[in-house]
C-alpha positions in Angstrom: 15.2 -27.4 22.3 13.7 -23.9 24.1 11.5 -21.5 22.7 12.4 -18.2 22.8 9.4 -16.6 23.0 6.1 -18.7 24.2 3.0 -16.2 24.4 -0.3 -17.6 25.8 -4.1 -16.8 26.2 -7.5 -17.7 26.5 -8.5 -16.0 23.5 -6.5 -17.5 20.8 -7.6 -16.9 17.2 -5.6 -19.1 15.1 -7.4 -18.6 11.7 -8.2 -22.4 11.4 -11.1 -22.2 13.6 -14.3 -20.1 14.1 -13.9 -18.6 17.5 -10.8 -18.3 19.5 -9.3 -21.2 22.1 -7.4 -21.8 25.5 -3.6 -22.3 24.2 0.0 -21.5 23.9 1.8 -20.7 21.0 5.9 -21.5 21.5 8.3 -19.6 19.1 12.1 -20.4 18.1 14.0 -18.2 16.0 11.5 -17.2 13.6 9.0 -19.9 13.1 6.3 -21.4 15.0 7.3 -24.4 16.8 4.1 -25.1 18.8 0.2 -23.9 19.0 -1.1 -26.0 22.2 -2.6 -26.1 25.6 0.0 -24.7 28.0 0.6 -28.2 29.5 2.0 -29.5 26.4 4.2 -26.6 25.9 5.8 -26.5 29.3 9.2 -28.5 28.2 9.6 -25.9 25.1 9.9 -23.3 28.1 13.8 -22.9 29.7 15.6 -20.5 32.0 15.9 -17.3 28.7 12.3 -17.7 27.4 10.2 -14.8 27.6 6.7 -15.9 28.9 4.0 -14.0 28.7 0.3 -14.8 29.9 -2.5 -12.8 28.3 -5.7 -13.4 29.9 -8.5 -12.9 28.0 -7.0 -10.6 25.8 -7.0 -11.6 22.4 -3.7 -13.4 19.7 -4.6 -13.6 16.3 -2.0 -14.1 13.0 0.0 -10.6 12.2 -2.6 -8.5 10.0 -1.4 -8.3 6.1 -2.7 -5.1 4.6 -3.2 -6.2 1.4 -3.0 -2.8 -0.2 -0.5 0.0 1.0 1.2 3.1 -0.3 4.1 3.1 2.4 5.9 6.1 2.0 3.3 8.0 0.7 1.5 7.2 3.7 3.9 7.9 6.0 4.5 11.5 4.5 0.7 12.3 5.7 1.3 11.5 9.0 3.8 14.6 9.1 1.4 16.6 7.0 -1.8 19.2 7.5 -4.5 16.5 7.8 -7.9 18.6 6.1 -10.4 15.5 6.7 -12.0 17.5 9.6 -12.6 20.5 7.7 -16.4 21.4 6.3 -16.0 24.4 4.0 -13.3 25.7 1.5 -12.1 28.7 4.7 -11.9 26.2 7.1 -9.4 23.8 5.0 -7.5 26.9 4.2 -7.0 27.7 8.1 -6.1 24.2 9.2 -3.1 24.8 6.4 -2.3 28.1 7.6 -1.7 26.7 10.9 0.1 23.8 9.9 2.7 26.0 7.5 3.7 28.0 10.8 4.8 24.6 12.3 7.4 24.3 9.4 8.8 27.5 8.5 12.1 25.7 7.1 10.5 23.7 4.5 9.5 25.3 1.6 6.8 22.6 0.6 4.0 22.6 2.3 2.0 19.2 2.1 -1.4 18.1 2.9 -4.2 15.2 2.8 -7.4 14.2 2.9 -9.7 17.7 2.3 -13.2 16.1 1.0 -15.6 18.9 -0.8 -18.1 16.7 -0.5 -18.5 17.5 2.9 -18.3 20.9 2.5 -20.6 23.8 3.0 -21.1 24.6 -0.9 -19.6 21.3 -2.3 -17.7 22.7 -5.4 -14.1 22.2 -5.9 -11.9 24.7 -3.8 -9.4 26.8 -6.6 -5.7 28.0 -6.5 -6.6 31.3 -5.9 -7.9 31.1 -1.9 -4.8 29.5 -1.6 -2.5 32.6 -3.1 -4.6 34.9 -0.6 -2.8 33.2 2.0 0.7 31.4 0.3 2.1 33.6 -2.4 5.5 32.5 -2.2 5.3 29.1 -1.2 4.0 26.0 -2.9 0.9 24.2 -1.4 -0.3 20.7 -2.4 -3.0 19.1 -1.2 -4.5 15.4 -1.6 -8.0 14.9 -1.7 -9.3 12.0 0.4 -9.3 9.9 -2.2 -6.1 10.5 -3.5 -7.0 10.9 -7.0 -6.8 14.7 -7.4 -4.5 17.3 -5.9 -5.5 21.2 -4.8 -2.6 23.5 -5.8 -1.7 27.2 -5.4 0.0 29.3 -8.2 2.8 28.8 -6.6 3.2 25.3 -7.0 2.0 25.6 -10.6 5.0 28.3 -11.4 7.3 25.4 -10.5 5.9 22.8 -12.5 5.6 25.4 -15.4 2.0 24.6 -15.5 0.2 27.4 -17.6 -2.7 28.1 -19.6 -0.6 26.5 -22.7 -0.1 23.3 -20.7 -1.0 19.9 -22.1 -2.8 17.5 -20.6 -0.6 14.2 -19.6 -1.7 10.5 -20.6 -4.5 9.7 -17.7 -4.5 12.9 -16.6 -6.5 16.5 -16.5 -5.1 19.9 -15.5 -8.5 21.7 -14.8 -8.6 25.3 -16.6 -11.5 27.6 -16.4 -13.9 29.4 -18.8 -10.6 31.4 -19.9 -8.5 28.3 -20.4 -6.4 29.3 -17.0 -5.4 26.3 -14.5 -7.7 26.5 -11.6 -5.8 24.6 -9.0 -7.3 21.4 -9.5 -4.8 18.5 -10.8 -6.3 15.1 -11.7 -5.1 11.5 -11.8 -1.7 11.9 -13.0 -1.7 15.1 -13.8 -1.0 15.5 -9.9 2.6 14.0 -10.8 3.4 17.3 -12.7 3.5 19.0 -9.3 4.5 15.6 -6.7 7.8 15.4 -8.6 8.8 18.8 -6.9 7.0 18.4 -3.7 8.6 14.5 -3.3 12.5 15.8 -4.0 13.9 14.4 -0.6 17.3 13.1 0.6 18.1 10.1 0.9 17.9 10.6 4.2 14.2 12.1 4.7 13.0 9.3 3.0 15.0 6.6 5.4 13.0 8.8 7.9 9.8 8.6 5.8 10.2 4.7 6.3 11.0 4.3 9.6 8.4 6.4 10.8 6.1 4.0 8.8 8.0 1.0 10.2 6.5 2.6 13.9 3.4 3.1 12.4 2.7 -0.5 11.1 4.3 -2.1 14.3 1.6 -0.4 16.7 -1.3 -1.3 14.3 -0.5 -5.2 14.6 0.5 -4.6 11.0 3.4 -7.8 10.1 2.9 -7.4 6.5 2.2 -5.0 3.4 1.6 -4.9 -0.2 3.5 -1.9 -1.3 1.5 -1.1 -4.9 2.6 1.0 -7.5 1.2 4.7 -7.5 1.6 8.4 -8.0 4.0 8.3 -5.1 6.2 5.8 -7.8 5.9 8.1 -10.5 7.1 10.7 -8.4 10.1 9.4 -7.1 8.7 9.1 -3.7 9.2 5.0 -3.7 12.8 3.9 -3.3 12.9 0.5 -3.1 16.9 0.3 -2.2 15.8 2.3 0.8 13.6 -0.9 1.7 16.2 -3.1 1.0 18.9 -1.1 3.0 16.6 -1.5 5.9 16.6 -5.4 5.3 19.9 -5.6 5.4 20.5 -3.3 8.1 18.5 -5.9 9.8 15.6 -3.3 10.4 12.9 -4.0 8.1 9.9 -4.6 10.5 7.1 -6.1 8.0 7.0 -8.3 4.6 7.3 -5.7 1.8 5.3 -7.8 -1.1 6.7 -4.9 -3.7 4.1 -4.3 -7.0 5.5 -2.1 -9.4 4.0 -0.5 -12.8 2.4 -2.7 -15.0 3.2 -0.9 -18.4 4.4 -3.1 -21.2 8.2 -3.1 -19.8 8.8 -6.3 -19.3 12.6 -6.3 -19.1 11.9 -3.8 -16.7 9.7 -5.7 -14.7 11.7 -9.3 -14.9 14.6 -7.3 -13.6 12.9 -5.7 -10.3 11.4 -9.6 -9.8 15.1 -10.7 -10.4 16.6 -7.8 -7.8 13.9 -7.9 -5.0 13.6 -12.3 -4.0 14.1 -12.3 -0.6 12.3 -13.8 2.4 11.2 -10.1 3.4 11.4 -7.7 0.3 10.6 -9.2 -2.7 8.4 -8.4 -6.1 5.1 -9.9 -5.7 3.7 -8.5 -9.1 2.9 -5.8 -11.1 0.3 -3.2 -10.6 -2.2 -0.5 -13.0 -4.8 1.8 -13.0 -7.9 1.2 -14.9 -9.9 4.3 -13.8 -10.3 6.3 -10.9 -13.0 7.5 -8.9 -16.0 8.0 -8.4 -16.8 11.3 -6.7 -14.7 13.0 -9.3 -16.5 11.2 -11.9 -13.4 9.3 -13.1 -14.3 6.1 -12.5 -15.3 4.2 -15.7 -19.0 3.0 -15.8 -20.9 0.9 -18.0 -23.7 3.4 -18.1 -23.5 7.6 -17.8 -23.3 8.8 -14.6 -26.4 10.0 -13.1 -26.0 13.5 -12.5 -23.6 14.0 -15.6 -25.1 12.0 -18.6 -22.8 13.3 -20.8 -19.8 11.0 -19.2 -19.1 7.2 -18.6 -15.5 7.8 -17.2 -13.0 6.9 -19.1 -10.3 3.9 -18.6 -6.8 5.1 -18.0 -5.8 2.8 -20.9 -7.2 1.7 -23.8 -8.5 -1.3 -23.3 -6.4 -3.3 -26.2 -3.4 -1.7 -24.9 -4.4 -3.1 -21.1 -5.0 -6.7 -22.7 -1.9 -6.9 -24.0 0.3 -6.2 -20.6 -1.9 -8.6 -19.0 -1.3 -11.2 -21.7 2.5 -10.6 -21.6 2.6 -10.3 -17.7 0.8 -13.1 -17.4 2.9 -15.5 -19.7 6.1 -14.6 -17.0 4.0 -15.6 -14.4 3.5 -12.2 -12.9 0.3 -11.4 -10.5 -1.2 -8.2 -11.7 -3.7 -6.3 -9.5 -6.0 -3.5 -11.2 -7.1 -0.5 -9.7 -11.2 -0.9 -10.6 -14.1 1.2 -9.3 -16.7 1.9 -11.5 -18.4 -1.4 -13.3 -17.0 -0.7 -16.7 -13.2 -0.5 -15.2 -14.3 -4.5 -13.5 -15.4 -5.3 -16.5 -12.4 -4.9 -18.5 -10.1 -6.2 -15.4 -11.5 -9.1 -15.5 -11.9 -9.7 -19.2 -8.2 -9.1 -19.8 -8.0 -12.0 -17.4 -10.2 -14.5 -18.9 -8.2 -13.5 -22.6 -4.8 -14.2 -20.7 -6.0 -17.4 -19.5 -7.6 -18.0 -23.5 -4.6 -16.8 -24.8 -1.7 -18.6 -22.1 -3.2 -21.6 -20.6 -5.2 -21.1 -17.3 -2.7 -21.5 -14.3 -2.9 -20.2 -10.5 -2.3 -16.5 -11.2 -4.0 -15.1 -8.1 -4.8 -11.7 -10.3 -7.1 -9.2 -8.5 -9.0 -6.5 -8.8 -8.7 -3.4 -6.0 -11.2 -1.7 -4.6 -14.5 -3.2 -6.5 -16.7 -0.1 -5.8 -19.6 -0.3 -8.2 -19.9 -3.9 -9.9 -22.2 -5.2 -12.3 -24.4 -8.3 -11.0 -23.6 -10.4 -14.0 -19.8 -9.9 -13.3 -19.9 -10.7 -9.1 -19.5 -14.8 -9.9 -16.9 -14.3 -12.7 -14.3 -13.4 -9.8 -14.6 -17.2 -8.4 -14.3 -18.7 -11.9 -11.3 -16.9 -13.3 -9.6 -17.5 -9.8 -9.6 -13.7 -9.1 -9.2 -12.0 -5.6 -11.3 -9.4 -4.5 -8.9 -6.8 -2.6 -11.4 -4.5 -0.8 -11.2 -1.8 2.0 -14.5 -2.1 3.6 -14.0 0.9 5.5 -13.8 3.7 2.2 -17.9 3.4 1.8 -17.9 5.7 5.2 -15.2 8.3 4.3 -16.6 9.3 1.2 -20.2 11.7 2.0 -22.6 8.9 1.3 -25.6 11.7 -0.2 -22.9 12.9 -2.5 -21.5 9.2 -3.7 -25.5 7.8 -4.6 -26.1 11.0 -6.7 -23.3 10.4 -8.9 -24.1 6.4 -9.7 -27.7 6.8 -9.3 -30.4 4.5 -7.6 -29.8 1.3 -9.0 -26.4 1.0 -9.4 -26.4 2.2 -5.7 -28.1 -1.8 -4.7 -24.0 -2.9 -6.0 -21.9 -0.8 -3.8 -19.0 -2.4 -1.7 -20.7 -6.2 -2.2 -18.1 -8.2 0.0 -20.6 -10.5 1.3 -21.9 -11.4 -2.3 -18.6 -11.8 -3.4 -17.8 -13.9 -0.8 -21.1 -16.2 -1.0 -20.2 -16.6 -4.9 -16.8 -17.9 -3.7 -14.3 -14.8 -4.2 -11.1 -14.9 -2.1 -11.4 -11.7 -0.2 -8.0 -9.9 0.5 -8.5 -6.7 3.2 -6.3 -3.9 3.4 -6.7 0.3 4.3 -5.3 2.0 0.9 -3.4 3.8 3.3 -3.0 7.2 3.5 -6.1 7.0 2.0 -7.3 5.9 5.4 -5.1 5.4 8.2 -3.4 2.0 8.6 -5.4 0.5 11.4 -6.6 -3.1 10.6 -10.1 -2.3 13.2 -11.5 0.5 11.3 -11.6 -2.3 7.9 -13.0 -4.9 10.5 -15.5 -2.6 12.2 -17.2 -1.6 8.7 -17.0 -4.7 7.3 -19.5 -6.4 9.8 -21.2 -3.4 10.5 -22.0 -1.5 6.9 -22.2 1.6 9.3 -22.4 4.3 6.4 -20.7 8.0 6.7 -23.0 9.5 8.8 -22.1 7.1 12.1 -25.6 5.7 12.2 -27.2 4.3 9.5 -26.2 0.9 8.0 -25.6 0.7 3.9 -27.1 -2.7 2.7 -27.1 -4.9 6.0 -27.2 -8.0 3.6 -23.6 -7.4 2.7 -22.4 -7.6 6.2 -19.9 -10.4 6.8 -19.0 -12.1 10.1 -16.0 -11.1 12.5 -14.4 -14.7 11.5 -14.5 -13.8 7.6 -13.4 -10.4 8.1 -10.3 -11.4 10.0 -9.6 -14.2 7.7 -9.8 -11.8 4.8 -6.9 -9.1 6.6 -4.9 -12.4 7.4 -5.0 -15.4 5.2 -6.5 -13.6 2.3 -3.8 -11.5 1.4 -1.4 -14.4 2.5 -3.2 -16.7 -0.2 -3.1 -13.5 -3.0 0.9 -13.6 -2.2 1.2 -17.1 -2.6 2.4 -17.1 1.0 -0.8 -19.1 2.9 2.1 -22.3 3.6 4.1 -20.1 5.9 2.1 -16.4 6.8 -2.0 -16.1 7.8 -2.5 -18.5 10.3 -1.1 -19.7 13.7 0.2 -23.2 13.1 3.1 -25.1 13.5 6.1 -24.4 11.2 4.9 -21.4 9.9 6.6 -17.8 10.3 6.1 -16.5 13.3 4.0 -13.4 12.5 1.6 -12.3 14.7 -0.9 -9.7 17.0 -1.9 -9.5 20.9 -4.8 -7.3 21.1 -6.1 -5.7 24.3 -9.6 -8.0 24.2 -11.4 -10.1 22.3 -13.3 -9.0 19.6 -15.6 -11.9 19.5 -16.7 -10.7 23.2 -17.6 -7.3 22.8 -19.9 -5.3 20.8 -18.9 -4.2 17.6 -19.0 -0.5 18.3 -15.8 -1.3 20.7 -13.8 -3.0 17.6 -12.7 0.7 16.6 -10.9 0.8 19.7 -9.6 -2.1 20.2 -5.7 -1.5 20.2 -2.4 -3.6 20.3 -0.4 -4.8 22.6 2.5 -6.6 21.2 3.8 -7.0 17.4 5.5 -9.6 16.4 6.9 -10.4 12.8 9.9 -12.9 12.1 9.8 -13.9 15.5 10.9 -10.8 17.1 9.1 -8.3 18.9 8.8 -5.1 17.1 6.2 -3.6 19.5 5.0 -3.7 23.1 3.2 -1.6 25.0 5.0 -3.1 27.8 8.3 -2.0 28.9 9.6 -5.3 30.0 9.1 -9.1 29.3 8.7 -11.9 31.9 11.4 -14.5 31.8 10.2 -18.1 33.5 
């Protein structure tokens, strides 16, 4: 018996251990056959194994993003990206310029504009946007994702008018005169998205192979896929995924979460349809609230520099207890959306009533994102069995000055608290939210042990700063444990799949400013190499 593939280094991070060790890791088909000192893996080497030394330069399990919106994601990376603009003009500009690029398309898409940043701060309005676009729709995505910046245009299309209802979970902002201003929130952004996502076929088997590139480059072996406004758009296609799979092309694990909503036959059916080894239904996924900087995440107390809101759950709380209750008794894992301290709240007490109402059992529920938690609730995660899927790296790409006058002083001390979570014995799952933020695994890690805060300097609660071992652990084994994958994905051992990274150094040997860019060398998931910076392999 010869490997196919044996990979070594001195810098081997295995997951099992601390640091990283001196060894060899031999692959056959598409498991791991060895993990051992290069003189006991010399007889699994033959005359068509690829060999490849790797110095110091670092090998470390495939990274699992524990929280992904794949297409949607990879539609940003073809669209105007506004994160670098600082007033309402300059957005506009970075558009304009972006529109030229595509005169054939009569869309025009973007991402990531933040007010917060800007000159004045306020909300930008349809209207700037008709100076410029008259005749063609414009959507944009705030950073966040949670609210949408439209011209008339767009809202002509969706027949959005003055007369226009609000949907469930969703605000179409109007002015003093009761007119739409531009301004689309939660899912009332799926009143214009349903236009703006109506692609081929083919565009969207381009959307995901562009995504496929995307992942491979970023170490990236396996996603969680969860349900969002891109599903209720028609943006998700799951029978592209799966055409991929058996086209033999499907590049990463898709762990598929679609709408938790009271459908069960629904759901059982998707579970039923998607099984396999690389595309299969993991669970089922909701909002609770949204966020914070729009004042829709749902808080136990008024918001600071609104009293006259809490937020407000995208559900009624009943309503959510009883999907979990029925989700739960199929055995599905359900992950909630949660940011403010209210919206944890209620995730995890429609846990603890499943598990009062079922039985407890292993459910591996979580909640995403954990923002703004209440102290009493931080233990509750370890003793309901809940993970904690965070994305370190959001606490610097929202304007920090802007985020603390919304919760307030106090509530500020319980932002982003993975180390308490952790010390109180939470399962931490990492992933980027992406196209939230882009899909690089060293931008989670860097903030993670770091707390480096928006503006580049200052560090937000050192006390919640977590070490580099924990941090990989939670973007590797964490989300492989929250699958119910930790036999055969998250570490480097023996008999497991092989899934894994080759970075270009070791991150336990430089300083933590250099994590950010670190960058990959080789990708490889399911035993085969899906990217290399290298154009060619040694053979022995």
């Amino acid at each position: 018996m010869k490997a196919d593939i044996v990979l070594s280094s001195n810098a081997v991070f295995t997951g099992n251990d601390q640091e990283p060790r001196k060894l060899s890791i031999a692959i056959l088909d598409n498991r791991i056959i060895a993990v051992s000192p290069i003189e006991e893996i010399e007889s699994l080497i033959g005359e068509n194994t690829i060999v490849q030394h790797f110095g110091d330069q670092m090998i470390m399990p495939g990274f699992h993003d524990f929280h992904v919106h794949a297409m949607m994601g990879s539609l940003s990376l073809e669209c105007a990206n506004l994160f670098s603009a600082r007033s309402e003009n300059e957005a506009i500009k970075i558009v304009q310029e972006y529109a030229q690029t595509i005169p054939e398309n009569e869309w025009i898409i973007g991402f990531m504009w933040d007010s917060s940043y800007w000159d004045n701060k306020k909300f930008p309005t349809r209207f700037s946007l008709d100076e410029i676009f008259p005749n063609r729709p414009v959507v944009l995505f705030h950073a966040e994702g949670h609210y949408t910046w439209v011209n008339s245009k767009a809202l002509q299309i969706a027949n959005i008018d003055s007369q226009t209802k609000n949907p469930p979970n969703g605000l179409i902002e109007k002015d003093k005169n009761g007119e739409p201003t531009g301004i689309l929130i939660e899912e009332a952004s799926a009143l214009i998205t349903k236009f703006a996502y109506d692609f081929s076929k083919l565009k969207k088997r381009d959307l995901f192979e562009n995504f496929l590139v995307e992942a491979g480059k970023n170490g990236v072996t396996s996603i969680n896929n969860l349900y969002g406004t891109e599903t209720l758009s028609g943006l998700d296609d799951f029978e592209v995924f799966r055409e991929f799979e058996n086209e033999e092309a499907l590049s990463v694990r898709m762990h598929l979460y679609p709408a938790l909503n009271g459908d069960m036959d629904e759901a059982l059916s998707l579970r039923d349809k998607y099984r396999s080894d690389k595309l299969r239904v993991s669970g089922l996924k909701q909002f609770i609230d949204g966020v914070v900087t729009s004042r829709t995440a749902y808080m136990l107390e008024p918001y600071s520099d609104a009293p006259d809101t809490f937020g407000l759950p995208a559900h009624s709380p009943e309503e959510l207890k009883n999907w979990v209750i029925e989700a739960d008794r199929y055995g599905f894992s359900i992950r909630f959306h949660a940011i403010g301290d209210a919206a944890i709240r209620l995730a995890l007490d429609s846990y603890e009533n499943a598990q009062k109402v079922n039985g407890k059992r292993d459910s591996r529920h979580s909640v995403e994102h954990i923002e703004v938690i209440h102290p009493n609730d931080i233990s509750r995660f370890a003793s309901l069995g809940v993970m904690a899927s965070m994305q370190p790296d959001h606490f610097a790409l929202s304007e920090r000055s802007t985020y603390t006058e919304r919760i307030g002083s106090e509530r500020e001390k319980y932002v982003f608290v993975i180390n308490s979570l952790k010390n109180a014995g939470a399962k931490l799952a990492f992933g980027t939210d992406f196209p939230i933020d882009s899909l690089n695994p060293m931008l989670q890690i860097y903030r993670a042990i770091t707390r480096i805060d928006s503006s580049g300097k200052e560090v937000w609660h050192p006390e919640e700063r977590i070490s580099l071992t924990d941090a990989l652990k939670a973007y590797t084994l964490g989300p492989a444990f929250g699958t119910f994958r930790e036999h055969e994905l998250g570490t480097l051992e023996e008999g497991k799949l092989a899934d894994l990274v080759v970075l270009d150094r070791n991150l336990f040997e430089v300083h933590p400013e250099e994590i950010k860019d670190a960058s990959v060398l080789m990708t490889i998931c399911d035993g085969k190499i899906v990217y290399s910076k290298q154009k060619a392999y040694s053979k022995n």
